[in-house]
C-alpha positions as CSV (number, residue, x, y, z in Angstrom):
1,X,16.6,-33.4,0.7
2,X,13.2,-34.7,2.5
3,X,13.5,-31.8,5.0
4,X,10.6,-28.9,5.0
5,X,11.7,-25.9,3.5
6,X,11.0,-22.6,5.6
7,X,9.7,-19.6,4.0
8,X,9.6,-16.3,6.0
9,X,7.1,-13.7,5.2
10,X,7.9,-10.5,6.2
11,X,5.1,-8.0,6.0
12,X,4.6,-4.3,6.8
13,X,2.4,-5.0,9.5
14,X,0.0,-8.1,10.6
15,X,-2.9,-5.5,11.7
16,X,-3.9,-4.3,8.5
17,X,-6.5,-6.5,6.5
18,X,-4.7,-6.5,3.5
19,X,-2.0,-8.3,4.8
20,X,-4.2,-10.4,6.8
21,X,-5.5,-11.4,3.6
22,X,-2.1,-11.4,2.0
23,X,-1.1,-13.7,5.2
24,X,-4.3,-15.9,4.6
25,X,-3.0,-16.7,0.8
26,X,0.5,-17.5,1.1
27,X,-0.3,-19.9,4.2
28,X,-2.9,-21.6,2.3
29,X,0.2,-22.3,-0.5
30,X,2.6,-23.2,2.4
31,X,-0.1,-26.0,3.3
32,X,-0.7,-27.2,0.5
33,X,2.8,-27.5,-0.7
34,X,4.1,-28.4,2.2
35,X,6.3,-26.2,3.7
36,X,7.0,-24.2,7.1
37,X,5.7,-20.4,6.1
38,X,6.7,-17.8,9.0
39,X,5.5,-14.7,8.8
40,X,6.2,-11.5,11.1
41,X,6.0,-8.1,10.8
42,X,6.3,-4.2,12.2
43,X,3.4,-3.2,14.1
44,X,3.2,-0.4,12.1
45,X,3.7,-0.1,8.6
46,X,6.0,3.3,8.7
47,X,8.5,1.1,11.0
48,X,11.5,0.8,8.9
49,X,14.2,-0.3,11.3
50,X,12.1,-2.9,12.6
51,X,11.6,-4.4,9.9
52,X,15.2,-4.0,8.9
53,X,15.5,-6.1,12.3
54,X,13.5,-8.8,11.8
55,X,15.2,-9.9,8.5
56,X,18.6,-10.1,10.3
57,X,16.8,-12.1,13.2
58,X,15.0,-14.2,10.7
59,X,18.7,-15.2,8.8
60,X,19.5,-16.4,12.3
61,X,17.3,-18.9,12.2
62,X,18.2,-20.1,8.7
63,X,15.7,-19.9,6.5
64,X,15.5,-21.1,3.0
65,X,13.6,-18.2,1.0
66,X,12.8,-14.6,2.1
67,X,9.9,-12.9,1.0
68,X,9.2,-9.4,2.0
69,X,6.9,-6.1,1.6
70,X,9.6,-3.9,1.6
71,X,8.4,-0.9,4.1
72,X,11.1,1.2,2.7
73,X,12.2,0.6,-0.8
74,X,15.7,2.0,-0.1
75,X,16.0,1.2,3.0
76,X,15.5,-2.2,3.1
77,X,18.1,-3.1,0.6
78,X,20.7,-2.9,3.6
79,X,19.0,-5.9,5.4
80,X,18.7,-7.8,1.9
81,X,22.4,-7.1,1.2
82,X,23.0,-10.0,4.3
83,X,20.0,-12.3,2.8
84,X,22.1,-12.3,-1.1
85,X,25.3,-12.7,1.2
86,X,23.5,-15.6,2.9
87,X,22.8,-17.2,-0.4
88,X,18.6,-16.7,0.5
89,X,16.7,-16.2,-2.4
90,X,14.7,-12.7,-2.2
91,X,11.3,-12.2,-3.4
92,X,9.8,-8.8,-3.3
93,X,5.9,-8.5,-2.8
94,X,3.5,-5.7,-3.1
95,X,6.1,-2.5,-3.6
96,X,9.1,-2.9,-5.5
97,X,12.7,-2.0,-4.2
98,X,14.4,1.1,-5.2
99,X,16.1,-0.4,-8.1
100,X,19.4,1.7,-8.3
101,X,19.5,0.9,-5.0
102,X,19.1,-2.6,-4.9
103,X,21.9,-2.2,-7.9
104,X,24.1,-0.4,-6.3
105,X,24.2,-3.4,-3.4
106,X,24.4,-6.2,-5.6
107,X,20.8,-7.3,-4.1
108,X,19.3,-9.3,-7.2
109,X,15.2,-10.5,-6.0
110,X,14.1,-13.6,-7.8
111,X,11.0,-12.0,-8.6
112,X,8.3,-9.2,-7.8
113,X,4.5,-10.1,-6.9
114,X,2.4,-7.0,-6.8
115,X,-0.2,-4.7,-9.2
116,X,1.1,-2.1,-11.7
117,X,0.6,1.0,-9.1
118,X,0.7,3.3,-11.8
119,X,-1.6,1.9,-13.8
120,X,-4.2,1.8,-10.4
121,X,-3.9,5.3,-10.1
122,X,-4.6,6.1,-13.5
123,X,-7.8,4.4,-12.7
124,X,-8.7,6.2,-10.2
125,X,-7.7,9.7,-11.7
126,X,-9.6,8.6,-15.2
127,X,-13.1,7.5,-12.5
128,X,-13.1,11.2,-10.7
129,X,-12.7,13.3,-14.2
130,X,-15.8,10.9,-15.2
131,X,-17.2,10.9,-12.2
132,X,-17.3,14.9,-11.7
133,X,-17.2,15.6,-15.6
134,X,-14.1,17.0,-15.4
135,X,-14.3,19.7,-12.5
136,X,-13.7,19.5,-9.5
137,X,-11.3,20.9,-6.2
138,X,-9.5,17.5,-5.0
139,X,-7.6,17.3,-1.8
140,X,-4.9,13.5,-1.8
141,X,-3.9,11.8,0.9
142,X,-1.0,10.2,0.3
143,X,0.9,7.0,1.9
144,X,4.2,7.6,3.2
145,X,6.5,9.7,0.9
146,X,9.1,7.6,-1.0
147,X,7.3,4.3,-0.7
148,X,7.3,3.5,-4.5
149,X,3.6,1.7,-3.7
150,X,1.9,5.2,-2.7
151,X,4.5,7.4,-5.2
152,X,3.7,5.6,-8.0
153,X,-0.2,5.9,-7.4
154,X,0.3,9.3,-7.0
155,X,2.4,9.9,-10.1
156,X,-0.7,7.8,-12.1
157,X,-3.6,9.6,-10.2
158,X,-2.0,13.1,-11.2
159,X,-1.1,12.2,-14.7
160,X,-4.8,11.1,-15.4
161,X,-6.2,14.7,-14.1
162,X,-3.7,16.6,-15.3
163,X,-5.9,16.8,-18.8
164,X,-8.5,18.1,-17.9
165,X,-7.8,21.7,-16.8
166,X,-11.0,21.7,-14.6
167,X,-9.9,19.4,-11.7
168,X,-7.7,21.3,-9.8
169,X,-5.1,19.2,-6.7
170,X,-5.6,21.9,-4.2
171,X,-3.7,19.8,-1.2
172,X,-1.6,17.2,-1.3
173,X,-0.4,15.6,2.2
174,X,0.9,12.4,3.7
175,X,-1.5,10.7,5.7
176,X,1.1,7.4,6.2
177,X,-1.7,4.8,5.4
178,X,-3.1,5.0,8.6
179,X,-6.9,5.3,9.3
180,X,-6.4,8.2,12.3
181,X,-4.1,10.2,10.2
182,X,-6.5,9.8,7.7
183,X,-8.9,11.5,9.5
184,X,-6.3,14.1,11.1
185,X,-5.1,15.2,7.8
186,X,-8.1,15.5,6.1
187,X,-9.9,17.6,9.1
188,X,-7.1,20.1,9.0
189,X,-7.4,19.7,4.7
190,X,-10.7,20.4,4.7
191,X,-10.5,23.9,7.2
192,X,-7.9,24.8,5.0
193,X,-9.7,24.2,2.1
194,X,-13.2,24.3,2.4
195,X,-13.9,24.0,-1.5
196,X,-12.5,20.5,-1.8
197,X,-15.2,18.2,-3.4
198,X,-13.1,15.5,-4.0
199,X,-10.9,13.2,-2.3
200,X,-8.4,10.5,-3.6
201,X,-6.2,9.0,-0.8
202,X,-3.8,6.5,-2.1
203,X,-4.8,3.9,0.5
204,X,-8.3,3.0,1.7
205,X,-7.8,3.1,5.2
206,X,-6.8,6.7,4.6
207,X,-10.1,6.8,2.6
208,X,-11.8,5.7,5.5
209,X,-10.4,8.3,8.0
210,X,-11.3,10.8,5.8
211,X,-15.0,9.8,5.5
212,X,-14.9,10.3,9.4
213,X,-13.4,13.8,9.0
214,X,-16.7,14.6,6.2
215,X,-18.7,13.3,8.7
216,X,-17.6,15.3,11.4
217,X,-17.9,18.7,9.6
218,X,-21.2,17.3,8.5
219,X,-20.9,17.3,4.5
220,X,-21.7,14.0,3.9
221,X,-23.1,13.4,0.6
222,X,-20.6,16.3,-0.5
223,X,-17.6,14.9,-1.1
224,X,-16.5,12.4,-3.5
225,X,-14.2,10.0,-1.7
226,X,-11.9,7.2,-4.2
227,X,-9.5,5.0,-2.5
228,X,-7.2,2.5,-3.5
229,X,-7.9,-1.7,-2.3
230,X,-10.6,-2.2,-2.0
231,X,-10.8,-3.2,1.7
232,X,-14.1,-4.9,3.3
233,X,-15.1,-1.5,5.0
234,X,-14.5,0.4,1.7
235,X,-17.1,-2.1,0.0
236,X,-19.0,-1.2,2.7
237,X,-19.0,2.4,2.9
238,X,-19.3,2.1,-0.9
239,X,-22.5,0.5,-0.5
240,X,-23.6,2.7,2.2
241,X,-23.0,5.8,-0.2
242,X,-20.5,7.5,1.5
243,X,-17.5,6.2,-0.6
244,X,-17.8,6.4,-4.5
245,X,-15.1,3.8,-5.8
246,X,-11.8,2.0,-4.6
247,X,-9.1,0.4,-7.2
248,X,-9.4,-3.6,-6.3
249,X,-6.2,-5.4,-5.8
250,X,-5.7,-9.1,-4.8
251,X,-3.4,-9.6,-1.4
252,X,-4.6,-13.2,-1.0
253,X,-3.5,-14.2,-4.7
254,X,-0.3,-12.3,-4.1
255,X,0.6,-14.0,-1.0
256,X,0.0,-17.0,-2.9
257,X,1.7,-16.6,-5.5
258,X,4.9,-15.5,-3.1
């Protein structure tokens, strides 16, 4: 009864600052409620199978809770099926599972710790028709397709536009949350569609790669860019003028809370 309890953290990936910070909060709860927190992760986010892998590695070693960001929201369920046939509590941060899938399996989580994605997107969609007075050509980068973290974004970003019949979604493309692709995606965007004004990119690392791709066809100051995190770099490209808004969340209080 007096032995530490082990809590694994599984994340998407350890080198992006959100879940540094998300890292940051639920070790500062381990210490202070005394008990062993591991946490591993993919190194990149879109990394499915790995992660799948690390769970079954992690039962190995027998650990009391399991709390995970789920980098696929169907596929993970298969490596959680084991954890509910281990008797491991499950606790879902950040994006939710696939919940007819996670039916389907008899996987039951404890809990979910995470924002209302939906309602974040909305955000954003409601600051651009402001923020352009309801016209504008918007290119969206979007996070990988089926994550329900990125999809429901999306789904709140569109529905907020979609009244006012001046803003116009002229491309829509995955740019998998990652800073280069970002950029990629956004270059090839832009040449494609060289009357986008505004961007929205459902993650702001993406946000970021795209400010590099404006840069680099020298239209600073032309584009509207709104991301979604509000990251240390986004503040700072914020204040530097060359990002207009990000939608805050709160990694370190979620972690916590997990």
């Amino acid at each position: 009864a007096n032995a530490k309890k082990t809590v694994a953290l599984i994340l998407k990936t350890l080198n992006h600052p959100f879940f540094v910070d998300m890292r940051r909060g639920a070790q500062e709860a381990a210490d202070r409620l005394g008990v062993t927190l591991q946490v591993q992760a993919a190194e990149r986010e879109i990394d499915v199978d790995k992660q799948m892998q690390i769970v079954e590695n992690m039962l190995q070693t027998g650990i009391d809770v399991l709390a995970i960001t789920p980098s696929g929201s169907r596929e993970i369920v298969t490596a959680l099926v084991k954890a509910s046939a281990a008797n491991v509590p499950i606790i879902i941060v950040d994006t939710r599972l696939d919940a007819k899938a996670a039916a389907d399996a008899g996987v039951k989580p404890r809990t979910f710790i995470g924002s209302d994605n939906y309602a974040g997107g909305k955000l954003a969609g409601e600051y651009v028709v402001s923020l352009t007075g309801g016209k504008a050509k918007v290119g969206v980068l979007e996070g990988i397709p089926g994550h329900e973290t990125g999809d429901s974004r999306l789904r709140g970003f569109r529905d907020a536009v979609a009244k006012s019949p001046g803003i116009t979604i002229v491309a829509s493309q995955p740019a998998n949350w990652e800073r280069d692709q970002g950029f990629n995606v956004f270059q090839n965007m832009l040449q494609a569609h060289p009357e986008i004004d505004t961007v929205f990119a459902a993650s702001d690392l993406m946000a970021l790669g795209a400010i590099e791709a404006i840069a680099a066809a020298r239209k600073t100051g032309k584009i509207r860019v709104v991301g979604f995190d509000a990251l240390d770099d986004a503040k700072k490209a914020i204040a530097a003028g060359t990002m207009s808004a990000s939608v805050a969340q709160f990694p370190y209080e979620m972690g916590k809370a997990a």
